[in-house]
C-alpha positions in Angstrom: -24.4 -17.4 -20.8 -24.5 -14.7 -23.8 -22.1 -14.1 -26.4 -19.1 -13.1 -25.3 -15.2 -13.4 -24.3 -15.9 -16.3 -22.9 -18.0 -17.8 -25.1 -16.3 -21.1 -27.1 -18.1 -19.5 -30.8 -16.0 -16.3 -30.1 -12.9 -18.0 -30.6 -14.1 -20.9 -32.8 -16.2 -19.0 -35.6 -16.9 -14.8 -35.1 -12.8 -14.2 -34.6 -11.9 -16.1 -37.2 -14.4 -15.4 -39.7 -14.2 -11.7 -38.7 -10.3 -12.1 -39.7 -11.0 -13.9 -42.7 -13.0 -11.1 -44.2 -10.4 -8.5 -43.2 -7.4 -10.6 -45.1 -9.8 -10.9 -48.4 -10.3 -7.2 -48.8 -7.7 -5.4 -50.3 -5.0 -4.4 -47.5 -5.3 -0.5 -49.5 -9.4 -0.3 -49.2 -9.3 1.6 -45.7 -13.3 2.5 -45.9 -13.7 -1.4 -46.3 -12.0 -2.5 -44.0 -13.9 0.2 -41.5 -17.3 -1.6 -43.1 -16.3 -4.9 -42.0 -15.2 -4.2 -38.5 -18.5 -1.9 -38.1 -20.7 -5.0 -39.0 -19.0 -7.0 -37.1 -19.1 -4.9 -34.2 -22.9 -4.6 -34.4 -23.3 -8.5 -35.2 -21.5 -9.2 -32.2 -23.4 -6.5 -30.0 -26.6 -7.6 -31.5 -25.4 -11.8 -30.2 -24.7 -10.1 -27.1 -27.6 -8.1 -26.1 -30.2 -8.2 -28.8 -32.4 -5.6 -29.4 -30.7 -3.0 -27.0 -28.5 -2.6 -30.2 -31.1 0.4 -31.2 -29.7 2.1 -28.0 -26.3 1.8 -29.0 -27.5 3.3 -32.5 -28.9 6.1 -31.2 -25.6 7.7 -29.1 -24.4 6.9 -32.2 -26.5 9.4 -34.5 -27.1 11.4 -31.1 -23.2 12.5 -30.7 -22.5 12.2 -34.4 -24.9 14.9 -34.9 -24.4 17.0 -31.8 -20.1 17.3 -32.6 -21.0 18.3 -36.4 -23.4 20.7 -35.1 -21.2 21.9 -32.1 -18.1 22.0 -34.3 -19.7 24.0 -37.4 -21.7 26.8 -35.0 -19.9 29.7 -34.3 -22.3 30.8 -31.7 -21.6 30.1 -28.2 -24.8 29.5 -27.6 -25.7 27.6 -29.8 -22.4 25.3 -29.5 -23.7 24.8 -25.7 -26.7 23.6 -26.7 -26.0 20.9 -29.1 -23.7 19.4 -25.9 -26.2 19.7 -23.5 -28.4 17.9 -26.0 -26.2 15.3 -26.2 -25.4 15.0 -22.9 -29.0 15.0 -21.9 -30.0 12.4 -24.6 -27.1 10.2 -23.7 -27.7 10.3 -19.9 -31.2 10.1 -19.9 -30.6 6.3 -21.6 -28.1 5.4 -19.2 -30.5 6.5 -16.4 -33.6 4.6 -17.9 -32.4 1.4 -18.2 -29.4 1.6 -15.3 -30.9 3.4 -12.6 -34.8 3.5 -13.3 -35.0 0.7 -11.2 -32.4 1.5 -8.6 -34.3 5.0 -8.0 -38.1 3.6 -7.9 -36.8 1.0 -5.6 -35.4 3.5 -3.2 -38.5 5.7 -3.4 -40.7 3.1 -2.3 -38.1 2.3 0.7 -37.9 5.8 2.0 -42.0 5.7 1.3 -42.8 3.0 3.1 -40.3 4.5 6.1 -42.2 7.1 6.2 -45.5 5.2 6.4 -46.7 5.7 3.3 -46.8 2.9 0.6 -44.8 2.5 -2.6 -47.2 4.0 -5.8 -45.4 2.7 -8.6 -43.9 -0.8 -9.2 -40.1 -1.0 -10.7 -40.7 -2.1 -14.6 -37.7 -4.6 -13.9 -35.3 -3.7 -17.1 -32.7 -5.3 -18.2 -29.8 -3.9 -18.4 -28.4 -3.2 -21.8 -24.7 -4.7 -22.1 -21.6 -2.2 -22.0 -24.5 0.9 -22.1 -21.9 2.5 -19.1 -18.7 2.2 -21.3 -20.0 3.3 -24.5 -22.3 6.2 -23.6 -19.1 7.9 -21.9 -17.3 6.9 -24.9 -19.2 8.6 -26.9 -20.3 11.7 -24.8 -16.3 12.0 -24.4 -16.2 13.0 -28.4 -19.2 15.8 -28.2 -17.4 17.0 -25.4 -14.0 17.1 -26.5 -15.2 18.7 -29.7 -16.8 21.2 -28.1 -13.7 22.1 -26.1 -11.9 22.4 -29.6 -9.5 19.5 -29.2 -10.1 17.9 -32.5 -12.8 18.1 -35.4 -15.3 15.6 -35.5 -14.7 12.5 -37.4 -14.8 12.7 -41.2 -17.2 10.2 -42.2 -20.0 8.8 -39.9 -18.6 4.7 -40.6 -15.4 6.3 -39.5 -17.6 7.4 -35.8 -19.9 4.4 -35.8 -16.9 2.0 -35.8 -15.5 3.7 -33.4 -18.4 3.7 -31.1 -19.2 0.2 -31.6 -15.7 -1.5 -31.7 -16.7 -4.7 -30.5 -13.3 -5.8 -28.6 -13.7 -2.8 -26.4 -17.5 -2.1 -26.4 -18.7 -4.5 -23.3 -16.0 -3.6 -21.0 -13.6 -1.0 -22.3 -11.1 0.3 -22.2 -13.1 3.9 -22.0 -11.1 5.0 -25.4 -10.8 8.6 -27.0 -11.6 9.2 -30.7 -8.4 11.0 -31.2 -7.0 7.7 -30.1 -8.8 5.5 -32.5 -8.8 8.0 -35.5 -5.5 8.5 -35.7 -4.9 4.4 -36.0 -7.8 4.5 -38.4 -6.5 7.0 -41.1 -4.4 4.7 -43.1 -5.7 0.9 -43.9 -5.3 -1.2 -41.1 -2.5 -3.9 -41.3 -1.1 -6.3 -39.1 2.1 -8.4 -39.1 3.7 -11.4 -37.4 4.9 -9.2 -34.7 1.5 -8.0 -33.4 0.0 -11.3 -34.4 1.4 -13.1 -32.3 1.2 -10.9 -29.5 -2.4 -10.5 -29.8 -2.0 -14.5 -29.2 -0.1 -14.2 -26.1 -2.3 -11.7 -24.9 -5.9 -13.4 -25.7 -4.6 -16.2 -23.9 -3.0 -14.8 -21.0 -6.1 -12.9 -20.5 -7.8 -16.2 -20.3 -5.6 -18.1 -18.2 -6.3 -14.7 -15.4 -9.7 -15.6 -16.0 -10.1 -18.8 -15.9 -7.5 -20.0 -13.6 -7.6 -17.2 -11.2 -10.9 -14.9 -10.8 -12.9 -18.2 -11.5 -11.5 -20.3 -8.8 -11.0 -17.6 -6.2 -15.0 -16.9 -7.0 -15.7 -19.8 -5.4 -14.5 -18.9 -2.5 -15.5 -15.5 -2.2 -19.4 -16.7 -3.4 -19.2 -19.1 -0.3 -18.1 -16.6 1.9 -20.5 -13.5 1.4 -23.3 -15.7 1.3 -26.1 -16.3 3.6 -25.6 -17.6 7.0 -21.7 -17.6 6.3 -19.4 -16.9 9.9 -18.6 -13.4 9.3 -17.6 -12.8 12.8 -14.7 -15.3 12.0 -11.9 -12.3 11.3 -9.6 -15.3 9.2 -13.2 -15.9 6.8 -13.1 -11.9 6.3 -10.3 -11.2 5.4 -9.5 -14.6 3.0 -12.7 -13.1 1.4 -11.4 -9.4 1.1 -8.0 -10.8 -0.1 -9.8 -13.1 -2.7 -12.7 -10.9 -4.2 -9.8 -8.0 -4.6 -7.5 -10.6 -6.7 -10.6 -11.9 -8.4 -11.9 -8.2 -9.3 -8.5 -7.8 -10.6 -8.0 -10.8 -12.3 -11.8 -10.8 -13.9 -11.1 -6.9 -15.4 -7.4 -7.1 -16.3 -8.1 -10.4 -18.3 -11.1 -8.8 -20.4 -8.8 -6.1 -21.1 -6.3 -8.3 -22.0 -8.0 -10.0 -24.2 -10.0 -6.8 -25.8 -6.2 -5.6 -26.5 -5.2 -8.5 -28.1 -8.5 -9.3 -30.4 -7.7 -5.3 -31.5 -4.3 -5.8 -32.5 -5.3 -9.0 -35.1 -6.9 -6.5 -37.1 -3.8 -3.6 -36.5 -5.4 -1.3 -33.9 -4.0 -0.8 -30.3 -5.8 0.5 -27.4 -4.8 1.5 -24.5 -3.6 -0.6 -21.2 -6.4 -0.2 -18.8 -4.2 -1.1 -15.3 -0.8 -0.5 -14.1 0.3 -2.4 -11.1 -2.9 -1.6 -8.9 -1.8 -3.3 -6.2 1.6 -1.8 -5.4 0.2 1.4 -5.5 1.5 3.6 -1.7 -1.3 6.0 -1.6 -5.3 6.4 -2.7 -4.2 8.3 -5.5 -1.3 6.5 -7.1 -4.1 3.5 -6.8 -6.5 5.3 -9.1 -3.8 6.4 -11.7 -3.0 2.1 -12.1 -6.8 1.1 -11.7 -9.2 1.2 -14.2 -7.2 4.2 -15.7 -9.4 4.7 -18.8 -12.4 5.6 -16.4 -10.3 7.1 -13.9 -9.1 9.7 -16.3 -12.2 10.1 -18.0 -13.7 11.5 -14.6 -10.7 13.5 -14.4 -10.9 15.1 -17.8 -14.6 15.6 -17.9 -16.2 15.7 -14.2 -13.7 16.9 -12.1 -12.1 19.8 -13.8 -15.5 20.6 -14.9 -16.7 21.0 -11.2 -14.0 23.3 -10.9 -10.8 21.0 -9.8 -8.3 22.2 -7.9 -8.4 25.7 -9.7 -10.5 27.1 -6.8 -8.9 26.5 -3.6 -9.9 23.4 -1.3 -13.2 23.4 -0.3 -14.2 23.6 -3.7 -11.5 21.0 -4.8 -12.4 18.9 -1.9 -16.1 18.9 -3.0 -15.1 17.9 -6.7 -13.5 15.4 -5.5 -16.2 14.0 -3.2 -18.9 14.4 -6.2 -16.8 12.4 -8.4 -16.1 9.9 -6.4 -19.8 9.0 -5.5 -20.7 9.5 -9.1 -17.9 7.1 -10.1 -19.2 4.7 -7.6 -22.6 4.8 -9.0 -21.3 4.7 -12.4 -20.4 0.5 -11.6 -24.1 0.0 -10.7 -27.4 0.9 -9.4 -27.3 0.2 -5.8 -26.5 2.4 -2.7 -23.1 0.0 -2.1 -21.6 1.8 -4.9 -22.3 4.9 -3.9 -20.7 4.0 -0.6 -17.7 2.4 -2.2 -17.3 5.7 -4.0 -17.9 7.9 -0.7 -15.3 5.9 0.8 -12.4 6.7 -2.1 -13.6 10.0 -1.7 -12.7 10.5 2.1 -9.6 8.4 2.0 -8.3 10.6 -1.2 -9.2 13.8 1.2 -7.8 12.1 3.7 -4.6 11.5 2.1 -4.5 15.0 0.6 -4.8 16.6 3.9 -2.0 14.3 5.3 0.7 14.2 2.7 0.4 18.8 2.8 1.3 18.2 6.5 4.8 18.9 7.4 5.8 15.8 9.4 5.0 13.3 6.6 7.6 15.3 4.6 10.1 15.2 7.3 9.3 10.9 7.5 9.8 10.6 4.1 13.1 12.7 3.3 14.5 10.9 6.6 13.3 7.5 6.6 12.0 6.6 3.2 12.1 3.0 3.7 9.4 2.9 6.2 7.3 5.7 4.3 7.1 3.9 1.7 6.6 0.6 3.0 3.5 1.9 5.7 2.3 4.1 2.6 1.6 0.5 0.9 0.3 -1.5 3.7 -1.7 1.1 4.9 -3.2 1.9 1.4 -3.3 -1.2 0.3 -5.6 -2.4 4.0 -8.2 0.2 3.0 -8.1 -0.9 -0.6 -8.8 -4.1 0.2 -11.5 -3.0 2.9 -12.9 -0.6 -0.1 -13.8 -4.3 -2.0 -16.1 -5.3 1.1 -18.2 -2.7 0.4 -17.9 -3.1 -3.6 -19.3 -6.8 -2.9 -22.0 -6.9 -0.3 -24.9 -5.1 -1.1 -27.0 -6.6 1.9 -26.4 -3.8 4.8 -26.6 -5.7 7.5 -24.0 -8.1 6.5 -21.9 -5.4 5.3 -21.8 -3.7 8.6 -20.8 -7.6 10.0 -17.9 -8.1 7.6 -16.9 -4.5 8.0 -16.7 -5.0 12.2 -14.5 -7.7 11.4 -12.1 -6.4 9.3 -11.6 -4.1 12.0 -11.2 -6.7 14.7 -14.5 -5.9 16.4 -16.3 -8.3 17.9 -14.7 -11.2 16.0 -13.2 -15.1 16.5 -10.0 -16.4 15.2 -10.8 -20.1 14.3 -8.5 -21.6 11.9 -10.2 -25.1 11.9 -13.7 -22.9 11.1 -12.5 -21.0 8.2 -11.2 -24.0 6.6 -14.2 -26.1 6.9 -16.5 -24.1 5.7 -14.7 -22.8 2.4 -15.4 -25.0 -0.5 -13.4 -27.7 -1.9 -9.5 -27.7 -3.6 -8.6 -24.9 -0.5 -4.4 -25.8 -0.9 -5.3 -25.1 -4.8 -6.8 -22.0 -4.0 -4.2 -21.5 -1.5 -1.2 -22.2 -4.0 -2.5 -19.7 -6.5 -3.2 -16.8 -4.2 1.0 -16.9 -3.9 1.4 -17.5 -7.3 -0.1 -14.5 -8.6 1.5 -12.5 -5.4 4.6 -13.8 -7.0 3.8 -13.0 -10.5 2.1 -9.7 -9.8 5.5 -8.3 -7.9 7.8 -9.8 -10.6 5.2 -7.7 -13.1 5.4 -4.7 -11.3 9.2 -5.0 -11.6 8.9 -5.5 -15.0 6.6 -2.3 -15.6 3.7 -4.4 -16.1 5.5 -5.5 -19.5 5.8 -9.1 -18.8 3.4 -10.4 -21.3 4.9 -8.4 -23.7 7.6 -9.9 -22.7 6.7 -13.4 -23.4 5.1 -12.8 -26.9 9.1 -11.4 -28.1 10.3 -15.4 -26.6 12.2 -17.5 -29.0 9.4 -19.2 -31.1 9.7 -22.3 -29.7 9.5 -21.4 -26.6 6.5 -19.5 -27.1 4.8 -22.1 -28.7 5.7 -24.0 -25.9 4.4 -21.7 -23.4 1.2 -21.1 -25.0 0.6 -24.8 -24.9 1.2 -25.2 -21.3 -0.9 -21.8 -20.7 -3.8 -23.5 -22.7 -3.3 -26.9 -21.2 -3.5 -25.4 -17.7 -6.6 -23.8 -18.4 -8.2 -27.0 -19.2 -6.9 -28.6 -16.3 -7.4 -26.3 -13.4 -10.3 -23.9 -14.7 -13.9 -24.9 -12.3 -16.3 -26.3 -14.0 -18.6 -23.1 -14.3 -16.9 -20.2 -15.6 -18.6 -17.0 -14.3 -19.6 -13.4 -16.4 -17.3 -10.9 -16.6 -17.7 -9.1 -13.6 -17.9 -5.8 -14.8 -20.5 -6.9 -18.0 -23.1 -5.8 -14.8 -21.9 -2.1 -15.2 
């Protein structure tokens, strides 16, 4: 497995040493400070993915050069070429090594459909880590420079840090330079407080990860493999159930844990979900999923294909181009494009039926049952969203997806429960407990693990012990990647 979260020498050695040199320094050297975290940032990219550092380096110099250029012309012209320089420079990378593949693949599909044969053979690259996260990172500060919201950063550490922050470079959060700038102005210092909620935080994010998106994994693995009974409606919908709460789990806990490795060292970034699944309409689920990305595709596709500033055809399009391009923005393969046509038409969908004059009269007159059909019903095609997220094989797509809507299916109980792997009533007993947890969150405005980081300190010590002590017990023996360390 490569360096990472969940990697024992993160914890054991680069964290530690990484704090060690931040608390020798002198607590009023800011620029220091900035020098350690940037070498440690590229240390721990480089034990991550290797050479694909030099891609990283040049976005870097790419958008560092493009906003002082942008920011210092006063020709229009001239300004739009330095973006579309950057934008070009930075999206022909992310195509090269993320969708080179994906696009020579589907070429020679649609060649040899049409009887001819495929000409050139798919040069099979590796995917750089993070590339997604941190080339809309830093296309986000060209951009946003160019639309005069801030001037660019002052000194080029002050950028490359920021670009390369290694808590949030694999996986996000998607963060703004304003956002990181404005934390990075003064030297960085930390406390007792925020220590100990980066604490409570690193290890709740590992006890969702390893407790809960590993062992549901297993199921889900089983279940949308080869030869599984997908006709069995009860298989389908465990599966659906299980790979949304795994999805969940998997992200939430990296961001969790990015969070919390970012406030040892006195920065905060931003929360990256809000209660995802107690969201009553398509919409309301993409302001509490993934809201760093979700915003960004606001901010800088959307509105720049026009919006809602238009009228609705054109918004309706925006939205539909967005969408698909946000599904292909998780990976290079035609399911994500689907999973993103999907959101588009349900968020359409959902536009065209909340304008309508009878859902207004339901919800003024009986907003109990508005609300509580809005969230089954959104929540039934969110969850049949994450069939197509997880099966790339068409054909047992289309299967899974006749069974979820009780086409052509069985019920058998005795089936579904001998053909799922071992420790089911474990499985079984945790799917309720983070049901449980995830309501009493939601009631809490997703501040319970804030929460338990302000406990008494006994009890907190207490708590972290048991967290850590359940993680050794009840975590499989094969922890799986970060999910989204494939986009």
């Amino acid at each position: 497995m490569p360096f990472n979260f969940m990697s024992p020498e993160y914890y054991l050695f680069f964290l530690p040493f990484c704090l060690f040199l931040m608390i020798i320094v002198p607590r009023d050297n800011k620029s220091l400070q900035i020098s350690i975290l940037c070498i440690m940032s590229y240390l721990f990219f480089i034990l991550a993915s290797g050479w694909h550092i030099i891609l990283l380096l040049m976005s870097t110099l790419v958008d560092w050069n493009a906003g002082k250029r942008i920011y210092n012309n006063n020709s229009i012209s001239r300004r739009k070429y330095w973006l579309k320089f950057s934008i070009i420079i930075n999206l022909s990378l992310l195509a090269t090594f993320k969708y080179l593949d994906f696009i020579i693949k589907s070429l020679g599909w649609w060649s040899l459909e049409l009887g001819y044969s495929p000409i050139i053979d798919a040069p099979n690259l590796l995917l750089p880590v993070g590339i997604s996260f941190y080339t809309f990172q830093t296309m986000s500060y060209t951009i946003d420079i160019y639309r005069e919201k801030y001037k660019p950063a002052k000194s080029f550490l002050d950028f490359a840090c920021y670009a390369a922050f290694f808590p949030q470079l694999v996986a996000g959060p998607i963060v703004r330079f304003d956002h990181f700038n404005e934390q990075i102005k003064k030297p960085l210092k930390t406390n007792n407080k925020r220590f100990r909620l980066a604490i409570t935080l690193i290890i709740y994010g590992l006890f969702k990860k390893m407790i809960f998106a590993d062992n549901f994994a297993l199921h889900v693995n089983a279940i949308f493999s080869t030869g599984a009974p997908l006709d069995n409606v009860i298989i389908i919908y465990w599966g659906a159930l299980l790979f949304g709460l795994q999805i969940y789990c998997d992200f939430s806990a990296y961001t969790d844990i990015a969070i919390g490795s970012a406030y040892l060292f006195g920065i905060k970034l931003p929360e990256n979900f809000d209660g995802p699944y107690s969201a009553k309409s398509p919409q309301e689920f993409w302001r509490k999923w993934h809201i760093s990305l979700s915003t960004w595709l606001r901010d800088y596709l959307y509105i720049s294909l026009g919006g809602s500033r238009h009228g609705p055809k054109r918004m309706y399009a925006a939205l539909m181009i967005t969408m698909v391009l946000g599904g292909l923005w998780h990976g290079a393969s035609w399911n994500f494009a689907l999973w993103g046509l999907f959101h588009g038409v349900i968020l359409i969908i959902h536009r065209l039926i909340s304008s309508n004059k009878l859902s207004e009269i339901i919800s003024n007159n009986l907003p109990i049952f508005y609300k509580l059909s809005s969230l089954i019903i959104t929540q039934w095609l969110i969850f049949l969203s994450w069939l197509i997220f997880r099966i790339e094989d068409n054909g047992m797509l289309l299967r899974s997806i006749k069974s979820y809507l009780f086409i052509d299916i069985k019920f058998d109980y005795i089936q579904a429960f001998e053909y799922l792997p071992g420790l089911q009533w474990l499985t079984i007993s945790l799917v309720i407990f983070f049901i449980f947890f995830h309501v009493l969150n939601i009631l809490k405005n997703n501040k319970m693990k804030y929460s338990l980081a302000r406990l008494n300190l006994q009890y907190w010590s207490l708590l972290i012990g048991l967290m850590m002590g359940l993680i050794w017990l009840l975590r499989p023996q094969e922890s799986a990647e970060f999910i989204y360390f494939r986009f």
